[in-house]
LOROLO-960622 format. One record per residue (C-alpha): residue number from 1; x, y, z. Coordinates in pm, whole numbers, m for minus. Each point is the difference from the previous one (the first is absolute). Layout:
# LOROLO-960622
> NUM X Y Z .
...
This chain:
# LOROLO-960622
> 1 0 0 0 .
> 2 109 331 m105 .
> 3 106 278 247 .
> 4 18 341 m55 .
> 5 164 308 227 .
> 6 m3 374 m68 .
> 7 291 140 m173 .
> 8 m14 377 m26 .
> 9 238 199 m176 .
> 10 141 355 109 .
> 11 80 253 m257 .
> 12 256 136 211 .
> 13 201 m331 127 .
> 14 62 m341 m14 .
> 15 12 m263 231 .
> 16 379 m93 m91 .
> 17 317 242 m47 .
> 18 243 m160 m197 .
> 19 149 377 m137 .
> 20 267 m84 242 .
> 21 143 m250 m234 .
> 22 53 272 m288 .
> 23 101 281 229 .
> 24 335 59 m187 .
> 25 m226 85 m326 .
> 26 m106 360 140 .
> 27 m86 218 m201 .
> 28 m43 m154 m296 .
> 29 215 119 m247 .
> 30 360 m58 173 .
> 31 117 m251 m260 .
> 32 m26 271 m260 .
> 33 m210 m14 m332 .
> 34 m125 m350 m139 .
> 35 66 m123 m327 .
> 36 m18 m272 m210 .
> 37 334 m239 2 .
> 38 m87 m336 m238 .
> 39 m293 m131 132 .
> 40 m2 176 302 .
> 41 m126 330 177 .
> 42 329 108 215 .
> 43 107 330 213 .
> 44 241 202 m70 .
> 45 257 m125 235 .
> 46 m27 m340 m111 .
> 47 m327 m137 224 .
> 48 m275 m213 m193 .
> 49 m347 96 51 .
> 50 m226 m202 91 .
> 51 m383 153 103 .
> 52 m280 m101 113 .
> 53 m316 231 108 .
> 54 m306 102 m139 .
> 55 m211 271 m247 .
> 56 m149 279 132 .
> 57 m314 137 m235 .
> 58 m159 303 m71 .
> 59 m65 217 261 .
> 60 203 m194 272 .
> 61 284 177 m183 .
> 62 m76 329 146 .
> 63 m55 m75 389 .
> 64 m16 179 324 .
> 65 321 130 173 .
> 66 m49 m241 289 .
> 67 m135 m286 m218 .
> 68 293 1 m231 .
> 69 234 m8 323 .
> 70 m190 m313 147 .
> 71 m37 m188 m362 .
> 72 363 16 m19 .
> 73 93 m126 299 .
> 74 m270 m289 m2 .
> 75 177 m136 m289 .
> 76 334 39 79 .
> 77 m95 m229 302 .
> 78 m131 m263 m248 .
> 79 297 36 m166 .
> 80 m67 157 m350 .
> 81 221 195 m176 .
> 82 m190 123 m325 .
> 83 m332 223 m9 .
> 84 m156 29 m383 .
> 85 m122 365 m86 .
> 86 m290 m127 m200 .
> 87 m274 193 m167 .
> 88 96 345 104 .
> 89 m177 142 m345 .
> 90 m329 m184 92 .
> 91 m250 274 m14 .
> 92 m276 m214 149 .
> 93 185 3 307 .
> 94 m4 274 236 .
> 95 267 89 48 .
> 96 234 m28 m329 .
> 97 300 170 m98 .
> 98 m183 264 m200 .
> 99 m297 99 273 .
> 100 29 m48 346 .
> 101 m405 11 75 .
> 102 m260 m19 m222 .
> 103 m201 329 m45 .
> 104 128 265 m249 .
> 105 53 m102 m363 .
> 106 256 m132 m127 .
> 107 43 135 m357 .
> 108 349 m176 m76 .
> 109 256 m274 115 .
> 110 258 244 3 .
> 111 128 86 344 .
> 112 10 m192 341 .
> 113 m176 96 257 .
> 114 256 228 293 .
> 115 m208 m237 288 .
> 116 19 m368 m204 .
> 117 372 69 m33 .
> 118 58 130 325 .
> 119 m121 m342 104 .
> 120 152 m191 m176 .
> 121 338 168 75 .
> 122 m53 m105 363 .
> 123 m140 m371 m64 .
> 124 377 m36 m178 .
> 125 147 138 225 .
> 126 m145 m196 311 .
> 127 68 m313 m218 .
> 128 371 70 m70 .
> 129 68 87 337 .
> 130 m157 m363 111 .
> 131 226 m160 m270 .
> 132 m266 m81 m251 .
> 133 4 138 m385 .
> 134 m198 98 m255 .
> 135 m104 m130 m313 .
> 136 m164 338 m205 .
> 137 m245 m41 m246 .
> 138 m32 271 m301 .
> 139 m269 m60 m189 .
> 140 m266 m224 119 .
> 141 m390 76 m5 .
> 142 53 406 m143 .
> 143 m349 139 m135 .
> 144 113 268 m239 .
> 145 m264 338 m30 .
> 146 m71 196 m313 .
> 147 168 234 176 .
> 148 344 m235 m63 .
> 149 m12 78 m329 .
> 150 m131 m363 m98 .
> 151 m264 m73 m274 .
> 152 m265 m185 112 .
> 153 101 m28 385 .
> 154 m329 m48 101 .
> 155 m53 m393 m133 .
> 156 412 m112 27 .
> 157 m13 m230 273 .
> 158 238 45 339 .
> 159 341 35 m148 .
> 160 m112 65 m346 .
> 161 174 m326 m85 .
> 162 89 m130 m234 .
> 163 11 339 m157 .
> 164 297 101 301 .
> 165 273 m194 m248 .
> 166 m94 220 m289 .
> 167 m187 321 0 .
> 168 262 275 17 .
> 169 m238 198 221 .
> 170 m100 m276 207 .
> 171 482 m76 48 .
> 172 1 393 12 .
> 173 m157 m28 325 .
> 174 158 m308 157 .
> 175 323 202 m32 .
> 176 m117 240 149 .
> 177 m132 m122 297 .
> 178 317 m211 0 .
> 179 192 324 54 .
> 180 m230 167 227 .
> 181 13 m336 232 .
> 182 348 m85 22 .
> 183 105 369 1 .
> 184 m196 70 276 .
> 185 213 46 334 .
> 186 m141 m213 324 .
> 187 m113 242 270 .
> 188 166 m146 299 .
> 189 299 m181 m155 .
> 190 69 313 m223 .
> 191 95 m270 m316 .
> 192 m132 m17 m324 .
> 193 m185 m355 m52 .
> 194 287 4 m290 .
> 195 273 31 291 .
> 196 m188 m234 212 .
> 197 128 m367 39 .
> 198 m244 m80 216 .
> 199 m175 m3 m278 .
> 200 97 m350 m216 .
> 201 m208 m83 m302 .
> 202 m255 169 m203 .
> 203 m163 m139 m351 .
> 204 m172 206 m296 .
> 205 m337 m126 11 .
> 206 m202 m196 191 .
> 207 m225 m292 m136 .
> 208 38 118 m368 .
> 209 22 m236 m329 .
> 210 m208 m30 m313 .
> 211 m227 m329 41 .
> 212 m192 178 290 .
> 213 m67 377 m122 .
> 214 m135 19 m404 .
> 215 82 304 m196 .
> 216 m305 82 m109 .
> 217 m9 364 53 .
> 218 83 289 m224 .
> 219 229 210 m20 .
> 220 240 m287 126 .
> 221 m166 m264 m279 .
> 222 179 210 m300 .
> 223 324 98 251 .
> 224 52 m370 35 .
> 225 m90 m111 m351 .
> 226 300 265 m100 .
> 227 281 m118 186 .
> 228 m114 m337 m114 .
> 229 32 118 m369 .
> 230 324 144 106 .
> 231 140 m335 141 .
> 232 m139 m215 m264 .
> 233 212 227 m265 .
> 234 288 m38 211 .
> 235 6 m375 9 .
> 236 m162 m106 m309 .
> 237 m240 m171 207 .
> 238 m317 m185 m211 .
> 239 m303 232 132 .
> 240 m241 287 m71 .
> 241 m13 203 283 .
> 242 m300 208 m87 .
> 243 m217 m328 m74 .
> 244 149 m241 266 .
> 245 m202 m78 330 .
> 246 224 184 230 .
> 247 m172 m227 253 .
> 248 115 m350 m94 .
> 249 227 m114 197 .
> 250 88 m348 m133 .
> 251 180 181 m250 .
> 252 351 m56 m3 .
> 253 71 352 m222 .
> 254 m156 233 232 .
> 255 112 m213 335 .
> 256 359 105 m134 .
> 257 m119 370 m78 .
> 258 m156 9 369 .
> 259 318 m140 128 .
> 260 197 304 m135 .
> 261 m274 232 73 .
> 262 48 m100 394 .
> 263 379 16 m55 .
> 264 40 312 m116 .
> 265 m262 189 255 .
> 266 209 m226 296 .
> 267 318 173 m150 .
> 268 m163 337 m46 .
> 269 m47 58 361 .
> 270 255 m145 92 .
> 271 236 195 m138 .
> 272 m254 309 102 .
> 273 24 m157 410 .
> 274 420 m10 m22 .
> 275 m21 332 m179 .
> 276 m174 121 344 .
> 277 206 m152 227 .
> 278 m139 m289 87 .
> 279 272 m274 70 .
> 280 m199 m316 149 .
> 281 m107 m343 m231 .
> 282 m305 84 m187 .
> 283 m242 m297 m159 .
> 284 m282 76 m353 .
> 285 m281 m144 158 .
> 286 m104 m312 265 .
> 287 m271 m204 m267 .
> 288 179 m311 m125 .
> 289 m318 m158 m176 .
> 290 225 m90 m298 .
> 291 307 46 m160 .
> 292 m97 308 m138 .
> 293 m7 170 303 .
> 294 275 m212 140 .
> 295 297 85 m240 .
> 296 m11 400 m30 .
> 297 50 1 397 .
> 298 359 m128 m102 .
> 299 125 377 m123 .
> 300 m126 77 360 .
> 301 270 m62 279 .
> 302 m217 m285 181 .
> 303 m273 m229 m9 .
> 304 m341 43 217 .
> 305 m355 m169 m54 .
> 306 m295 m61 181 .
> 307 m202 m278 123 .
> 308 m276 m105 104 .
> 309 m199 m385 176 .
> 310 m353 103 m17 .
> 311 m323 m16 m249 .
> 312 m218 210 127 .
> 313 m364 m3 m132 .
> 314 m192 276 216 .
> 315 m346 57 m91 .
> 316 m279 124 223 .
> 317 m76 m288 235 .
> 318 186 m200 m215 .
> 319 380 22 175 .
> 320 204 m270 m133 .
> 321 420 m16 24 .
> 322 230 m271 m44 .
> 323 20 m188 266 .
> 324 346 m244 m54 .
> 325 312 m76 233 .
> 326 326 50 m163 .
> 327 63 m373 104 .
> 328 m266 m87 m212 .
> 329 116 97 m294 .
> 330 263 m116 m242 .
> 331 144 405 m52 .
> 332 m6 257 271 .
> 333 m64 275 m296 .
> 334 389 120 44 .
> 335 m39 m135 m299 .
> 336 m73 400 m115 .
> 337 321 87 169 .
> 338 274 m248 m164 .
> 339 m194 116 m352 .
> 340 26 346 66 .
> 341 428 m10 154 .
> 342 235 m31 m348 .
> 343 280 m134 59 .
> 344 317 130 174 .
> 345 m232 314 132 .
> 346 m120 90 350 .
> 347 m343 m65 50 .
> 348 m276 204 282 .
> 349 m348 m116 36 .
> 350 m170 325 123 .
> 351 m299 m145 35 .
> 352 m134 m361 91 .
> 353 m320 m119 191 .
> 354 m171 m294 84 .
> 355 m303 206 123 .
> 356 m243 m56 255 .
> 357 m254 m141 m1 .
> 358 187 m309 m100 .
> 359 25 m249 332 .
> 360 346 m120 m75 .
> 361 180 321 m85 .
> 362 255 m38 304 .
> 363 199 m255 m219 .
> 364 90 298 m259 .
> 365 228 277 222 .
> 366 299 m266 111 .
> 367 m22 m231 m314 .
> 368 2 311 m273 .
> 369 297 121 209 .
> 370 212 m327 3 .
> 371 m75 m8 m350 .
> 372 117 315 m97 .
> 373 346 m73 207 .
> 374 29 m304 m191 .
> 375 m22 158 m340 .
> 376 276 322 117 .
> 377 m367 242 11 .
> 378 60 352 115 .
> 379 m346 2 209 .
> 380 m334 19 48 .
> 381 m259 277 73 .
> 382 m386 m103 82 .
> 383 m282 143 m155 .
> 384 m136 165 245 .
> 385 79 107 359 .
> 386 m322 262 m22 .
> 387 m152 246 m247 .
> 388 m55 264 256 .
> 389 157 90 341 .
> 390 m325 m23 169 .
> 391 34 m330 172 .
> 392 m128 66 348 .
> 393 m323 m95 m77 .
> 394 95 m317 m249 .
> 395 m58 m288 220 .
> 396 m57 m224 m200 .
> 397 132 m196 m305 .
> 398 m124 83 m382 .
> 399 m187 341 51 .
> 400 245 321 62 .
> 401 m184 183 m231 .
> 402 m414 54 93 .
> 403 m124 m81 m370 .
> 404 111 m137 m323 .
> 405 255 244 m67 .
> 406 353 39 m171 .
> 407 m104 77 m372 .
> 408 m314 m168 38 .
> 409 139 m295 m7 .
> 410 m222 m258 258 .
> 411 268 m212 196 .
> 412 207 316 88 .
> 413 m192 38 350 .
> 414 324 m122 190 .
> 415 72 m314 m133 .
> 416 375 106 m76 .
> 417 63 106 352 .
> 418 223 m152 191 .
> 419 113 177 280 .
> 420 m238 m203 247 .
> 421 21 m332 m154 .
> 422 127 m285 222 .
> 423 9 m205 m252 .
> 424 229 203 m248 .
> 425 157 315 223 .
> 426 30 m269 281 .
> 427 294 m156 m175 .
> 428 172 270 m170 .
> 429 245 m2 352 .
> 430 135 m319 m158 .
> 431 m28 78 m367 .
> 432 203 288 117 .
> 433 253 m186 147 .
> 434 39 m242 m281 .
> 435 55 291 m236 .
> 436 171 254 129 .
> 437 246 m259 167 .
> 438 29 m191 m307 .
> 439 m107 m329 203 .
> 440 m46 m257 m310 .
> 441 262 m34 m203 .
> 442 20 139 m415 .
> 443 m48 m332 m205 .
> 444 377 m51 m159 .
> 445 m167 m72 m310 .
> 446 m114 188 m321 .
> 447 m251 m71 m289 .
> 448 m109 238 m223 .
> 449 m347 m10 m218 .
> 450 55 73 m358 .
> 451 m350 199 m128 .
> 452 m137 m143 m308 .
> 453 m223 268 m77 .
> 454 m115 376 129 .
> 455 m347 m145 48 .
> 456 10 m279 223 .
> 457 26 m50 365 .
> 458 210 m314 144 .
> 459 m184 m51 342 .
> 460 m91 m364 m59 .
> 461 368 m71 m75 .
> 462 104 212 322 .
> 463 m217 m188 251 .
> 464 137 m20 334 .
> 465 401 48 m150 .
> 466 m17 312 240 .
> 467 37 m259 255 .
> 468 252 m204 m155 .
> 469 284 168 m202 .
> 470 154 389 m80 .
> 471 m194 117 m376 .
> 472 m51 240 m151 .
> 473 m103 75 m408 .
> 474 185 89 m300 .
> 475 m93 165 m326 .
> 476 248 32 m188 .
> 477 229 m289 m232 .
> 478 320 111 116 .
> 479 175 m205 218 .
> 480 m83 m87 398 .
> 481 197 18 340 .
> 482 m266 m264 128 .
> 483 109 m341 108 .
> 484 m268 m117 m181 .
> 485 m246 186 m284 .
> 486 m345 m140 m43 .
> 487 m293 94 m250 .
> 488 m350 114 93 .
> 489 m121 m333 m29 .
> 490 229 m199 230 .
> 491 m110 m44 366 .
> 492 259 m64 277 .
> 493 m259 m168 209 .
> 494 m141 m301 m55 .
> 495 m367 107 193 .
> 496 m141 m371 m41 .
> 497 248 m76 354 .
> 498 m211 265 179 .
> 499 294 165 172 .
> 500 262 233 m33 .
> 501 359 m5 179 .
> 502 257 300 m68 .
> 503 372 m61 m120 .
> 504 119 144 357 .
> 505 m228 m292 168 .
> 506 m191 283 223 .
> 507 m287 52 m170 .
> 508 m308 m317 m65 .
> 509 m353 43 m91 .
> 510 m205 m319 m42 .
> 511 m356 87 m152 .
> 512 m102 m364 35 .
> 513 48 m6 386 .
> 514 m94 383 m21 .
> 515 319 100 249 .
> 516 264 167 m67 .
> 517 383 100 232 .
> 518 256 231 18 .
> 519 296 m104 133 .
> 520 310 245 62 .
> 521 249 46 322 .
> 522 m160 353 137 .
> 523 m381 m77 m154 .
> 524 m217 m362 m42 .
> 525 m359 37 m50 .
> 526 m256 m314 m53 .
> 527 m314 47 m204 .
> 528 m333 m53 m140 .
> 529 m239 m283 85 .
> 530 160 m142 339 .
> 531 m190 m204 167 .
> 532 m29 m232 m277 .
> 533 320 m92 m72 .
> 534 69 m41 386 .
> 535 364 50 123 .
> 536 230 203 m228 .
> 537 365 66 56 .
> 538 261 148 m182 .
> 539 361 65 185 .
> 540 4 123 300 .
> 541 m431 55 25 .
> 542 m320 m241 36 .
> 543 m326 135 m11 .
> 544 m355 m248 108 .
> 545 m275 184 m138 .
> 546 m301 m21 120 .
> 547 m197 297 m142 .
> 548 m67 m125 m393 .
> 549 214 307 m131 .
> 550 263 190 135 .
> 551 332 227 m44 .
> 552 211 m120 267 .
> 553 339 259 m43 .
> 554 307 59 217 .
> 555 217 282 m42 .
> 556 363 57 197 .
> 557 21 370 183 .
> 558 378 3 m46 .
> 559 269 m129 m240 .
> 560 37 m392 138 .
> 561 m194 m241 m120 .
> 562 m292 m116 160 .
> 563 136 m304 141 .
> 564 220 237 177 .
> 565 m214 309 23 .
> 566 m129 112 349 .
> 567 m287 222 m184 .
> 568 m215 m115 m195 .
> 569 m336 103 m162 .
> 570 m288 m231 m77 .
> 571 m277 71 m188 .
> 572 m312 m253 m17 .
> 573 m258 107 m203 .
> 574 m257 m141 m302 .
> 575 m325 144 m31 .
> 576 m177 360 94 .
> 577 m284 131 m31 .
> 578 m273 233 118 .
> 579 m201 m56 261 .
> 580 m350 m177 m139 .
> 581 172 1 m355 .
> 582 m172 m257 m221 .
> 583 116 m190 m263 .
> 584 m131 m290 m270 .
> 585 313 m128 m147 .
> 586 76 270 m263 .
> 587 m335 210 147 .
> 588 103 293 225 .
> 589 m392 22 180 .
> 590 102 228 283 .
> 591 316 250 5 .
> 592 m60 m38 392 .
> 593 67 267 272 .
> 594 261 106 255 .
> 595 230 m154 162 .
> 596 240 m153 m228 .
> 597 21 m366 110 .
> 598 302 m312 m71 .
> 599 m100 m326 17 .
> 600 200 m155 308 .
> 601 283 m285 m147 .
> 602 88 m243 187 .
> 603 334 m193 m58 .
> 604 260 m240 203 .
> 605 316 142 m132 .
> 606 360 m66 96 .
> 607 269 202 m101 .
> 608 388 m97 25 .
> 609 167 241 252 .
> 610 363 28 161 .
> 611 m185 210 299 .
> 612 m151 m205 241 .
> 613 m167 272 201 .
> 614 m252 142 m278 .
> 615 m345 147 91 .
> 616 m235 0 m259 .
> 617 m246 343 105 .
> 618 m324 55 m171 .
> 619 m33 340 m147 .
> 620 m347 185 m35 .
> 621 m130 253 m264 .
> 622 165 267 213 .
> 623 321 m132 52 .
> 624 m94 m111 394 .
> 625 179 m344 106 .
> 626 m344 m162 117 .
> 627 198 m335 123 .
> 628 263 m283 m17 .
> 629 m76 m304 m202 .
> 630 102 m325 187 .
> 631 329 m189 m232 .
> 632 238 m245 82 .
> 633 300 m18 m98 .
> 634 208 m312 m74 .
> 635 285 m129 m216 .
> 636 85 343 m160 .
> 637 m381 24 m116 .
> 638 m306 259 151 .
> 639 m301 m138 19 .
> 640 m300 209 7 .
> 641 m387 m10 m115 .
> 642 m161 330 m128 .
> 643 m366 103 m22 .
> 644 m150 m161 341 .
> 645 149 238 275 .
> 646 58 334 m48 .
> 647 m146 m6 m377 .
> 648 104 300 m237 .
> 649 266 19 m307 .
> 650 315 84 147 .
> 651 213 m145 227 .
> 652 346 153 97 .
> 653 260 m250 78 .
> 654 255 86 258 .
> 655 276 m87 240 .
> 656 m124 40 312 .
């Protein structure tokens, strides 16, 4: 039978403080500027990055003085190291870069608001002092007025993509605000953003290819029939551009034209954002949905793409989402990440999710991050810790905002928030760990992915190899520095044996048994459905389960391993939920109410330990020890069951 507790979040702490760890890393920015080195992001004075944190969206950009202090702070104790700037330009959001509160009219997108910037100044500041950097976005949701100077403003859609690769107007202004943004000097550091390294990455456009946005619209129809005329001249290319369907894209002719088209606007600003000042790695765009979005990110100086586990399908009282484990499925969808990384390049996810209200999203924070070690990633960022800053009253999971809001698009009620979810924020202490102290080791091994065509998308062929062996793709004939060079239609995992092992031995996923581990000296975690497959041990750790599904993770507080370690952070935790939430397999039937609730696990587990006087104290929502579980200790091994007294998710592990 099922047990559930209370779990509340606070928007202002967390019940662990593991900032201690990363103290040397204050501010951010010591190491000097990033850049990209091979296939990785690396400091100035030699230090390879390594981040994981989270997005911030929309208005949460532009926060209270006090807010942005306590934000800060709450994740430097969870140990993140990277906030996302994202959708600063939204102008549904209130605020946004341009207009701090909604009210007066807003006749252009041509200046930012002296408030919106005077907030954000002091949300990067309180982050660099706390050791965590920033990821900017440019050019993300921007609704351009007549006033811009932009035909037909009124019917582009957010971003006027994919007219923002093209339109000299439509470039005109992305320059500019490029040089208004990066020129602009932080009020209480006294840098320009361009000065700033605190400030690490930043990409051209968010969310931005051809196969999602038609051009359809005039004057941009005849603009981009023109340069196509232009280009087919050029290369003797077989096509009428004034007769073509400038929509088709299974055509090999005008995937190459759209190819160069990307290219050159990825150069353009490029060249426009160095001509400024700007010194950090900049990436074209984070949509890998093919190859034609995937190559032109190669003029850029690294890789980044997005991805997503969910299918939503949100109709009125008709709420369905996908409702899968990771351990039940052959690929993990990192699948999106290996396709989008070419070969030999660094590679940033900023922004992943495995949203509520899936049950089993706890397996995705500490398996996407031993993943991304394994492959020589440079990090992750989640999508999202909040849309707004006004989380005092969000006390529950899937509803931050009051209504159906966010572009009018249904789901976007709070599903993407994360901040409070025990089942996803919960672990980032350990995902943290894993990252930042490079915890699973780089596989030694290379294989690159020769494309076949501009068109096509490998995933199939990429099916759980994120787990297994370093790839990465190719496009190009010339020669390879891979050990090995595949085409799109090999696969390097044979998916009929239901499980997955990594070259370094520290990763396994088995989607028959539906469990997966993660073995390494500082970090082990045991996962997915538990109880089932009864005792499970890997070296050093054996975990009992007897809740059905579980993350059962460990974490060292210091440098020795945890068979040495004399602090050490466990985190038990599968699924939460609302209070009086309802659910029909697939069926959300009730979103539920306040308070946030875990569902209690229960485990035997014995863990291999060189300290014979350990204490195992449960930890409560707000950080109180609330008692001493009873464990034996015998032949080198501490025994202890979990989930019967003193029932919560973490446990801190001591010498006494």
């Amino acid at each position: 039978m099922s047990r559930y507790i209370p779990f509340p979040a606070n928007p202002n702490d967390a019940p662990f403080d593991i900032s201690f760890i990363f103290d040397g890393e204050k501010p951010a920015g010591k190491h000097g500027f990033l850049k990209a080195v091979g296939d990785k992001l690396v400091f100035e004075d030699g230090t390879v990055a390594r981040f994981w944190g989270t997005n911030v969206n929309s208005g949460h950009n532009f926060p209270d003085y006090d807010y942005a202090e306590n934000f800060a702070k709450r994740l430097s104790k969870i140990g993140c190291n990277i906030v996302r700037l994202h959708q600063l330009d939204a102008e549904w959001a209130t605020p946004n870069i341009f207009q701090f509160t909604k009210g007066p009219h807003q006749k252009n997108t041509q200046s930012f608001d002296p408030e919106s910037m005077r907030r954000l100044d002091y949300l990067i500041y309180c982050l660099k002092e706390e050791g965590i950097y920033t990821y900017m976005d440019m050019y993300t949701y921007r609704k351009f007025k007549t006033g811009d100077g932009v035909e037909n403003a009124f019917i582009l859609k957010d971003g006027a993509k994919p007219y923002n690769y093209f339109a000299p107007r439509i470039v005109e202004l992305q320059k500019q605000l490029a040089r208004d943004l990066w020129n602009h000097v932080n009020e209480f550091t006294g840098v320009a953003y361009k000065d700033e390294p605190a400030i690490v990455m930043a990409e051209i456009v968010n969310e931005s290819d051809f196969s999602i946005y038609k051009i359809d619209i005039e004057p941009y129809v005849t603009i981009y029939r023109d340069l196509l005329a232009d280009w087919v001249k050029e290369t003797g290319a077989e096509l009428d551009p004034y007769t073509c369907n400038i929509n088709d894209f299974d055509d090999p002719v005008q995937s190459a034209f759209r190819v160069k088209l990307q290219e050159d606007h990825y150069i353009d600003m490029i060249n426009c954002l160095r001509e400024i000042g700007v010194k950090i790695p900049i990436c074209g765009t984070n949509w890998a949905v093919t190859n034609e979005q995937r190559k032109p990110n190669n003029v850029c100086d690294f890789n980044d793409s997005h991805f997503y586990f969910y299918d939503w399908r949100w109709n009125p009282g008709d709420q369905r989402f996908l409702n899968t484990a990771l351990t039940q499925a052959p690929d993990g969808f990192l699948h999106h990440m290996a396709a989008a990384r070419s070969f030999g390049r660094p590679m940033f996810c900023s922004e992943w999710d495995m949203p509520w209200p899936n049950e089993y999203r706890a397996e995705s924070p500490i398996l996407f991050a031993a993943a991304g070690l394994l492959q020589g990633w440079s990090g992750f960022a989640i999508h999202t810790y909040a849309y707004s800053s006004h989380l005092e009253n969000m006390k529950m999971l899937g509803k931050e905002i009051s209504a159906e809001s966010i572009g009018g698009t249904a789901y976007r009620e709070g599903i993407f928030s994360t901040w409070n979810d025990p089942a996803k924020f919960g672990l980032f202490y350990h995902a943290a760990l894993m990252t930042r102290r490079g915890d699973v080791k780089e596989s030694p091994n290379t294989t690159a992915m020769k494309a076949l065509t501009m068109n096509t998308c490998p995933f199939d062929e990429l099916a759980a190899v994120s787990e297994y062996t370093k790839i990465g793709m190719e496009y190009d004939d010339g020669p390879s520095t891979a050990d090995r060079v595949i085409d799109e239609k090999t696969a390097l995992v044979d998916l009929s044996k239901k499980e997955v092992r990594s070259d370094t031995g520290e990763l396994y996923r088995n989607w028959d048994k539906n469990y997966g581990t993660i073995y390494t000296p500082r970090s082990k975690c045991i996962y997915g459905f538990l109880e089932k497959n009864g005792k499970i041990e890997i070296d050093g750790l054996a975990v009992e389960g007897k809740t059905d599904f579980a993350v059962v993770a460990l974490s060292s507080l210091s440098d020795e391993p945890l068979d040495k370690c004399d602090n050490i952070l466990l985190t038990t935790v599968g699924r939460a939920k609302n209070t009086g939430a309802k659910f029909d397999g697939d069926l959300m039937l009730e979103y539920g109410t306040a308070p946030i609730t875990i569902e209690v696990i229960e485990a035997d587990i014995e863990l291999r330990t060189s300290c014979p006087t350990m204490k195992v104290w449960a930890v409560s929502a707000e950080g109180f020890y609330i008692g001493a579980l009873p464990t034996t200790y015998e032949d080198g091994v501490l025994r202890f069951t979990v989930g019967k007294s003193f029932p919560t998710m973490y446990y801190h592990i001591r010498e006494e």
